[in-house]
N, C-alpha and C positions, 0 to 999 in steps of 0.2 A: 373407665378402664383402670385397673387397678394395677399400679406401676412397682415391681421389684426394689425393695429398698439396697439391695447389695448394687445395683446397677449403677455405677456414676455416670453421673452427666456433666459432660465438658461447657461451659456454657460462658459464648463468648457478647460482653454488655459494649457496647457502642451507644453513645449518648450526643445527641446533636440539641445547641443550643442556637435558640431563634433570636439572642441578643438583644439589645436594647429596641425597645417598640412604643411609640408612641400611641396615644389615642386615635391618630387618621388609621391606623392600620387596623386594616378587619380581622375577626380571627382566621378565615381560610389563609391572606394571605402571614399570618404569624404562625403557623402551622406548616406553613409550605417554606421557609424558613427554615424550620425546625429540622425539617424531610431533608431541605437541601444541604444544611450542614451534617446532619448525620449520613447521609450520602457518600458526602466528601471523607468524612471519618473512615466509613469503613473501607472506600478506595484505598485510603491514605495508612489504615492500619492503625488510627491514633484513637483511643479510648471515649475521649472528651473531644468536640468540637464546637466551637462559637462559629457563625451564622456570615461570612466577609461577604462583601454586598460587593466587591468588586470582583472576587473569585468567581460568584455565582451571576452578575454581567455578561464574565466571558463564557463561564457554559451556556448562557441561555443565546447569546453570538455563535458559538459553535453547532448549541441546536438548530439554532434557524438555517446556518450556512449546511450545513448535511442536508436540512430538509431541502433548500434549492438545489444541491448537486443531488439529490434525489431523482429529483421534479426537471434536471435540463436531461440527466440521460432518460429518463422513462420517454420524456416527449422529445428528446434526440435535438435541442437544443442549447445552443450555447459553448456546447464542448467540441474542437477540432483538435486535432495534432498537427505539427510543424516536423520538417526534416530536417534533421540536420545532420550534413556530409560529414563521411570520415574518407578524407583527403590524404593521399600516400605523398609524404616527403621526399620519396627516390623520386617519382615521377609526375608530381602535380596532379594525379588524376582521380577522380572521383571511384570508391572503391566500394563504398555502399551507404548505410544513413541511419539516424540511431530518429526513431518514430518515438516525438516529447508530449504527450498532453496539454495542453491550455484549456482554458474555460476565459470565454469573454461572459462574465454579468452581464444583467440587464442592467440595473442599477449602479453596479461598485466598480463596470471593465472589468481590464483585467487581472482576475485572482490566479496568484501564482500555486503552484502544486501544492508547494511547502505549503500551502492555508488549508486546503482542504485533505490531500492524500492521507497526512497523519489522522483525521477525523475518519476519515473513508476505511481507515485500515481494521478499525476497529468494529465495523459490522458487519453483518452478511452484505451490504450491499458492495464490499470490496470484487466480490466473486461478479457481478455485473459489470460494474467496470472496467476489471479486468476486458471482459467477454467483450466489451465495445470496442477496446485498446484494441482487441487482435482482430475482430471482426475490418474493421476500418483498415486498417494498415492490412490486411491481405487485401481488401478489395483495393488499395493502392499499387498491391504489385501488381495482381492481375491486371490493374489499366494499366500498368507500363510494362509487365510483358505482352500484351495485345499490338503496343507499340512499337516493338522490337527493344524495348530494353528493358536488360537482363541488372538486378539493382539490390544487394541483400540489405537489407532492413533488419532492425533491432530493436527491440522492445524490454519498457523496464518491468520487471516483474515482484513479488515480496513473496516471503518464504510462504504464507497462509498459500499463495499458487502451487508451489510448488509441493507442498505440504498435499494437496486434495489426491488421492490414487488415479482418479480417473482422468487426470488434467492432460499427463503426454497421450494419452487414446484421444486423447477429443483434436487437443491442437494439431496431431497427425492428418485427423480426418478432416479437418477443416481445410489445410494445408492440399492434402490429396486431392478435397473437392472442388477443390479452387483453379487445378492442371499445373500446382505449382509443387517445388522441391520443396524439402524442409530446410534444404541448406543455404535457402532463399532468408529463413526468417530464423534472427539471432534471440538469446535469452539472456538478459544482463541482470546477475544478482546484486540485489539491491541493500540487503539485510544479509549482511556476512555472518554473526552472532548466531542471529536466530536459527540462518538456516546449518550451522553447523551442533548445535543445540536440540537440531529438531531432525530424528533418525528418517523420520518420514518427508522431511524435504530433501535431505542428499539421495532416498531411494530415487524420488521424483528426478531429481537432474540426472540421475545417472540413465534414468528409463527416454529422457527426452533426447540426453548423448546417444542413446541407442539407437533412437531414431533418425537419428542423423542433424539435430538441430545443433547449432553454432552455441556454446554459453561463453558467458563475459564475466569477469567478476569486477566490480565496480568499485573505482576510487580505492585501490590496493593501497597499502599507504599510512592510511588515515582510522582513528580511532581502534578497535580491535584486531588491526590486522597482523597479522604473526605470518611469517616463511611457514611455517609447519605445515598450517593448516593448508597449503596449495595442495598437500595428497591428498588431503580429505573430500577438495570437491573436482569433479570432474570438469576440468573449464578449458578450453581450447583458445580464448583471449585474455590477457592480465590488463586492464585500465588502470595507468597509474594516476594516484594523486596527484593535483597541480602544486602541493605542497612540496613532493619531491622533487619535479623540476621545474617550478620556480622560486626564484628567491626575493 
C-alpha cells in the first residue's frame, strides 16, 4: 500500500521495561514483564515504564478477585444483601431499608464492597450485578408484600446504570411484573461527578423520576459536592454526610 507523504501521522511510543531479570527467569515470563509494565504505562500516560513487581502483585490479586465475583454471580453464590433500616426520629419507626451487597468468600469471608465494586465498575460485568442487586431486592419486597407488609427499599446504583437508555424501561417492567409500585423501590446516586458529567445519566434519572422511582443523592457533603448542582439532578432525598453532622 503506497502511503501519501503529505499525510502526517501522530504517533504515540510507550515503552515498558521488564527490569532487572535474572537467569531463573524464562523469556515468556521476562516478556510478560515487559507487557505488563507498558501496560501500566499507557493507563498511566507515562512514556517510559520499569516493570514494579509489587504494582503488578496487586493487578494479578485484582484479576483473580473479579474472576471469583465472576464465578459467585454466574453460579449465584456467595453474594446476599443485608437491610438496613432507615428509622424516623419524630417517631421511632421503621420507614423503609437501604438493600447493601455483601459477598461471603469461600476462602477470604468476608470481602467488603469497597474490594471488589471499584474492580466490578470497570467491565461489562458491572451491568450483571447490577441485574442481580434488583432482581433479589424485588423478589424481597414481593415476600413481604405477600405478607402484608408494605416496606420501600433502596438500592445503590453508578452512573454506567444510569447512563444505559433502556435501564428505566426495564426497571419499570420488572417493578410492574412483580404487582409492585415503583415507589416501592428507591435509587441512590452513588457517583455524583460522573453522573453530572455524563448528559446520558441525568436523562436516565430524570426518565426513572418519571416513572415514579424515589432517587437519593448519597453522602451530600463530601468530596465534589457543590449546592448548585441540586438543580441539575432530579433527586427527591438529600443523604448527608456524617462528616457534616458529626464531629
Amino acid at each position: 500500500a503506497r502511503i501519501t507523504p503529505e499525510v502526517p501521522l501522530d504517533l504515540n511510543i510507550h515503552i515498558g521495561d521488564s527490569g532487572l531479570c535474572d537467569n531463573c527467569q524464562e523469556s515468556n515470563e521476562i516478556l510478560r514483564r515487559a507487557v505488563s509494565a507498558l501496560h501500566e504505562g499507557i493507563s498511566q500516560g507515562r512514556r517510559f515504564t520499569v516493570y514494579d513487581d509489587a504494582l503488578d502483585t496487586s493487578k494479578k490479586a485484582d484479576f483473580s478477585l473479579l474472576t471469583e465475583v465472576r464465578k459467585a454471580l454466574h453460579e449465584n453464590q456467595g453474594l446476599y444483601l443485608v437491610y438496613q433500616p432507615k428509622i424516623s426520629l419524630v417517631t421511632g419507626s421503621v420507614m423503609g431499608a437501604e438493600a447493601l451487597l455483601r459477598w461471603q468468600h469461600p476462602k477470604n469471608g468476608e470481602v467488603l464492597p469497597s474490594a471488589f465494586i471499584p474492580l466490578v465498575e470497570k467491565t461489562s460485568l458491572m451491568r450483571e450485578l447490577t441485574a442481580w442487586v434488583i432482581d433479589h431486592t424485588i423478589a424481597q419486597l414481593s415476600d413481604w408484600q405477600s405478607r402484608g407488609l408494605s416496606l420501600p427499599v433502596s438500592i445503590n446504583l453508578a452512573a454506567s446504570d444510569f447512563s444505559r437508555p433502556d435501564f428505566a424501561d426495564e426497571l419499570e417492567e420488572k417493578i410492574l411484573d412483580a404487582g409492585l409500585d415503583p415507589t416501592q423501590l428507591g435509587v441512590e446516586c452513588l457517583e455524583t461527578e460522573k453522573i453530572l458529567e455524563s448528559p446520558a445519566a441525568l436523562i436516565g434519572l430524570a426518565m426513572l423520576k418519571l416513572r415514579g422511582f424515589k432517587i437519593s443523592l448519597d453522602d451530600f457533603g463530601s468530596g465534589y459536592s457543590n449546592i448548585n448542582y441540586l438543580r441539575k439532578i432530579p433527586m427527591d432525598i438529600i443523604k448527608l454526610d456524617r462528616s457534616i453532622v458529626c464531629k
